[in-house]
C-alpha positions as CSV (number, residue, x, y, z in Angstrom):
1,X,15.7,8.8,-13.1
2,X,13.1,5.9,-12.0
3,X,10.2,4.6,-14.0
4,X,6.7,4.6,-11.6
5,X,3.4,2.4,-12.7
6,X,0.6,2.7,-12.0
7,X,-0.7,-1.7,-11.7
8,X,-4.2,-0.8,-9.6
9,X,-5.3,3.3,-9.6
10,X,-8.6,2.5,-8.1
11,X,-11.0,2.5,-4.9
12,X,-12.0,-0.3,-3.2
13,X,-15.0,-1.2,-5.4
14,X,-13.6,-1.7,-8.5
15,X,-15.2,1.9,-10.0
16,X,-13.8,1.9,-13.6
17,X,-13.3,-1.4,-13.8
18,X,-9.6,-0.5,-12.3
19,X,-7.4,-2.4,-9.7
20,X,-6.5,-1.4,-5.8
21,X,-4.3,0.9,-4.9
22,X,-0.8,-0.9,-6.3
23,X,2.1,1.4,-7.8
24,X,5.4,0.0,-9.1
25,X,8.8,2.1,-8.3
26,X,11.4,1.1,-10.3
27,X,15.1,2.7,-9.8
28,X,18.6,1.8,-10.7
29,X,18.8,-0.1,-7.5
30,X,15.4,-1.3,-6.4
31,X,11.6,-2.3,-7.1
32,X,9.7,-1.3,-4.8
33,X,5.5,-1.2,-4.4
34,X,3.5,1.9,-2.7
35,X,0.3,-0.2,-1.4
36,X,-0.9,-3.5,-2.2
37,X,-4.5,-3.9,-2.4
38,X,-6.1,-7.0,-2.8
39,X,-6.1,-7.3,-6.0
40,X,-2.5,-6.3,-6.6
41,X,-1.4,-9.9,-7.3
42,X,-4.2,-10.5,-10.3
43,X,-2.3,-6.8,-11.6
44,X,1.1,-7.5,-11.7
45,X,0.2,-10.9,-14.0
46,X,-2.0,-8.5,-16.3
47,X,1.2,-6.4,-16.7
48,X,3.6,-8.9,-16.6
49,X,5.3,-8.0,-13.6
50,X,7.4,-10.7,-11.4
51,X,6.5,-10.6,-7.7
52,X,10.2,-11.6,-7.2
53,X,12.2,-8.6,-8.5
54,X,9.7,-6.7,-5.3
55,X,12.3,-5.9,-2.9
56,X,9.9,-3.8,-0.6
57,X,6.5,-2.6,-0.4
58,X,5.3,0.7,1.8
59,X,1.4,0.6,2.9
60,X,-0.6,3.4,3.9
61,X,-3.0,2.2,6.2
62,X,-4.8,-1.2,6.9
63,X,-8.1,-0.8,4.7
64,X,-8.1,-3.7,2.1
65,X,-7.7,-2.0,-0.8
66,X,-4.1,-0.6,0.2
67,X,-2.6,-3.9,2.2
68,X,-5.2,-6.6,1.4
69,X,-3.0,-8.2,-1.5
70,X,0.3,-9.0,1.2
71,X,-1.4,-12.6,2.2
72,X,-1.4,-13.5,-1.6
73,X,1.9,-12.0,-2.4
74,X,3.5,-13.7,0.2
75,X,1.6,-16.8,-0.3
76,X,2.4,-16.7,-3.7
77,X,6.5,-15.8,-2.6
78,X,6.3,-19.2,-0.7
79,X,4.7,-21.6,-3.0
80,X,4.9,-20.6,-6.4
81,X,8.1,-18.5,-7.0
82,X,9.9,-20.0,-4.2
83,X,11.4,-16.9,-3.3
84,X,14.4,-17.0,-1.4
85,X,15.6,-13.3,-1.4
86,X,14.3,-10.8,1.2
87,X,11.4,-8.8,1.5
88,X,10.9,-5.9,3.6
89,X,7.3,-4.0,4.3
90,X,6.7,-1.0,6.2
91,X,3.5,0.4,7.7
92,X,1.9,2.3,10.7
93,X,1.8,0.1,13.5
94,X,-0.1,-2.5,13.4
95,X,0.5,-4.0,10.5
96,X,2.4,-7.0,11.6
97,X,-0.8,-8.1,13.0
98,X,-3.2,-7.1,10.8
99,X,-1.4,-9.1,8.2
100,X,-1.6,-12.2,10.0
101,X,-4.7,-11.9,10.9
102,X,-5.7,-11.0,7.2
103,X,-3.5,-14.1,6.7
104,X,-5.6,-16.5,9.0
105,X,-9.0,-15.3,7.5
106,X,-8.1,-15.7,4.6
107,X,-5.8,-19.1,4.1
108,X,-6.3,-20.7,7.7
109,X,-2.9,-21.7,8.9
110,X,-0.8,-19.7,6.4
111,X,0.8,-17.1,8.9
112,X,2.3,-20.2,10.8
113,X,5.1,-21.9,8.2
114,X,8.5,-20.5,8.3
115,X,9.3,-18.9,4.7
116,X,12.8,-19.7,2.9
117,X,13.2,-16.0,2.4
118,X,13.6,-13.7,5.1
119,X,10.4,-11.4,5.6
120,X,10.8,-8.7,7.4
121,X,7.9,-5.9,9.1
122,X,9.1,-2.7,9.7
123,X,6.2,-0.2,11.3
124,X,7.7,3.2,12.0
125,X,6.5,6.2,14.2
126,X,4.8,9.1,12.6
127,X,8.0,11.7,11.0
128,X,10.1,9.1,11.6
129,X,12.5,8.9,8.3
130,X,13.2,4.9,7.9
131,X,15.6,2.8,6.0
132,X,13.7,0.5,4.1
133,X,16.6,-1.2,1.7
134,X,18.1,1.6,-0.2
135,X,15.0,3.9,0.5
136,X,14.5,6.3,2.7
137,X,10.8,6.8,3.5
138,X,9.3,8.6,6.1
139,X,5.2,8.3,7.2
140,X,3.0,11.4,7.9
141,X,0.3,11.2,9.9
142,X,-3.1,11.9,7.8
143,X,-7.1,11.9,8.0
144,X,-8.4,8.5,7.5
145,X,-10.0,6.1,10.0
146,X,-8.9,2.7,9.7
147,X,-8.6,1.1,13.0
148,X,-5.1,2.0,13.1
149,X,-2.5,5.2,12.2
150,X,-3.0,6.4,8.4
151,X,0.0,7.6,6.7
152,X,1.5,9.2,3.9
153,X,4.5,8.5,2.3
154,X,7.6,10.9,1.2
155,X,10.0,8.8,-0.3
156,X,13.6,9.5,-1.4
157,X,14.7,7.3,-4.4
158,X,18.8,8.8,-4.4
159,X,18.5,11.7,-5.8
160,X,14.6,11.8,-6.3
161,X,11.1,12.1,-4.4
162,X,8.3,10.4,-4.3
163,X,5.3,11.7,-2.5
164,X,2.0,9.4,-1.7
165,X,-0.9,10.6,0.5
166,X,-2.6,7.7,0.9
167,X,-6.4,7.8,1.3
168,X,-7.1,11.5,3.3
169,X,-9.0,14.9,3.5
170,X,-7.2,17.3,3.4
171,X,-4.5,18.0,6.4
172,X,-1.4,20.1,6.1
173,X,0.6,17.0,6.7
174,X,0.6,16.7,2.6
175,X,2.1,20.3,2.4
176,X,5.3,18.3,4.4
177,X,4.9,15.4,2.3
178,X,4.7,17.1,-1.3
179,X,7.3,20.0,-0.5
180,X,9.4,19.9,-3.7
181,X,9.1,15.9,-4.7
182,X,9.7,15.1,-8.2
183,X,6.1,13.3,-8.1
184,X,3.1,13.5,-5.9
185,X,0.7,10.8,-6.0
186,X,-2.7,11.9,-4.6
187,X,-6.0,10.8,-4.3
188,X,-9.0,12.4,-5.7
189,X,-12.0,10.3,-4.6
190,X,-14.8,12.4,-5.6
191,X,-14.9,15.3,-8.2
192,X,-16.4,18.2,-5.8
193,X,-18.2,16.6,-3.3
194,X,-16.9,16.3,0.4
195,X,-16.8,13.5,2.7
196,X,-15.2,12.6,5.9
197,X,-11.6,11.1,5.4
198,X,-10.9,11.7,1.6
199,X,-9.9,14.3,-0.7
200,X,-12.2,15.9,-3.6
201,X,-10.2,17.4,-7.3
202,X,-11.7,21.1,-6.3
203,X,-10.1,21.0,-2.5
204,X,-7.0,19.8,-3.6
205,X,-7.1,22.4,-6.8
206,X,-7.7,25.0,-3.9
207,X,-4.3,23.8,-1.8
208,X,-2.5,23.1,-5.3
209,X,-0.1,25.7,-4.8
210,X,0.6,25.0,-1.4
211,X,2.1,21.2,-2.0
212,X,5.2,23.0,-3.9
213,X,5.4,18.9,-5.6
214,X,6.8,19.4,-9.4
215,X,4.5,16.9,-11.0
216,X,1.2,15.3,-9.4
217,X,-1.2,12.4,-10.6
218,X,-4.2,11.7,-9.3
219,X,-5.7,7.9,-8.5
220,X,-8.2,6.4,-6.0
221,X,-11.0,7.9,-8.0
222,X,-14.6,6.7,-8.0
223,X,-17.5,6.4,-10.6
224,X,-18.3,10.5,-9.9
225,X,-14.5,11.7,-10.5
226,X,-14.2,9.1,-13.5
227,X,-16.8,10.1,-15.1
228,X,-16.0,14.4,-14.8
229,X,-12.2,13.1,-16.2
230,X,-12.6,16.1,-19.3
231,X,-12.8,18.7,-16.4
232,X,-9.9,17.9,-14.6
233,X,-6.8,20.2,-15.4
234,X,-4.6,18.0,-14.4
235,X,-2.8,14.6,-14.9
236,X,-4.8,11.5,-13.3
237,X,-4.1,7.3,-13.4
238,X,-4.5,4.5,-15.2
239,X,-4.5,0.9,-15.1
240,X,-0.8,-0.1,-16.6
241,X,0.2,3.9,-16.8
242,X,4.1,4.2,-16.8
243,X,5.8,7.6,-16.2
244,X,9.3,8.7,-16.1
245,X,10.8,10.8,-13.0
């Protein structure tokens, strides 16, 4: 059993008033974040949440509002909470770089000091399961342009799964990436409407049956899906939502 929260369930223009894409896994042995948006760091203080007890964090893809929070949190690891334990972060390839970059834009400078903890990237091929601390993750290639791979998440927590698509339309990657997890988190950007690179509530109602996940909650949604909420049959995010898997 796990505890998952739900710190930022929104896009990347704040529709709702929510926070970026920023969930909080939390097992017997490990904390863990699925995407950190940029303004994950301003999140976990609203929910009181310690950036220190983070042992990992899994991104989906290098649009800000799933890794843009990293050069704060680790900013913040160096200066503020002194961290000294590890920190592990795995992404599609590329991320290395895009962080530091993202790191150099945004704090000139701030890529170059050595950390006292030990900060490790780890950017694995497509079906590729990976060790990421006590986690076994493993990335499935999906629909969404961002200047590098996009990926989806199945993620086994012991003797659970965890299933995160990420920003996409639809692919049959997520039938692979749902098949019989304890919880699928999935986007639903807009209510009906269909656009390049992200999923809709009615085309993922359509595949429904197909992802075979035993619970699934939908985030990432904009001002159109938020505001048809009392004609969705289904489970969706909030801000500071906690459920139990």
């Amino acid at each position: 059993m796990f505890s998952v929260q739900f710190l930022g369930s929104g896009d990347a223009f704040g529709s709702g008033g929510r926070h970026q894409a920023c969930v909080l896994v939390r097992t017997d042995t490990t904390r863990f974040h699925i995407d950190c948006g940029s303004s994950s760091l301003i999140a976990m203080r609203r929910f009181e949440v310690d950036p220190v007890e983070i042992d990992a964090i899994l991104i989906s893809h290098l649009h800000g509002d799933h890794f843009g929070g990293l050069p704060f949190f680790i900013l913040e690891a160096q200066f503020i909470s002194r961290r000294t334990k590890p920190l592990v972060v795995a992404g599609p390839p590329g991320l290395e770089a895009r962080v530091r970059q993202a790191q150099e834009v945004l704090f000139p400078g701030s890529s170059q000091p050595q950390q006292k903890f030990a900060l490790e990237f780890v950017e694995p091929n497509e079906g590729s399961e990976t060790r990421v601390g006590s986690l076994a993750a493993t990335p499935y290639s999906v629909a969404h342009a961002s200047g590098a791979p996009a990926y989806a998440w199945r993620i086994q927590c012991g003797d659970k799964v965890i299933a995160y698509s990420g920003d996409t339309e639809w692919t049959d990657a997520l039938v692979w990436v749902g098949k019989g997890a304890d919880l699928f988190i999935c986007e639903a950007y807009y209510f009906e409407k269909k656009v390049r690179y992200h999923l809709d509530y009615q085309a993922l109602m359509s595949h429904r049956d197909e992802l075979g996940c035993r619970r699934l909650i939908l985030t990432h949604m904009n001002d159109d899906m938020l505001s048809r909420l009392e004609d969705v049959n289904m489970e969706w995010a909030e801000d500071g939502k906690c459920v139990i898997v």
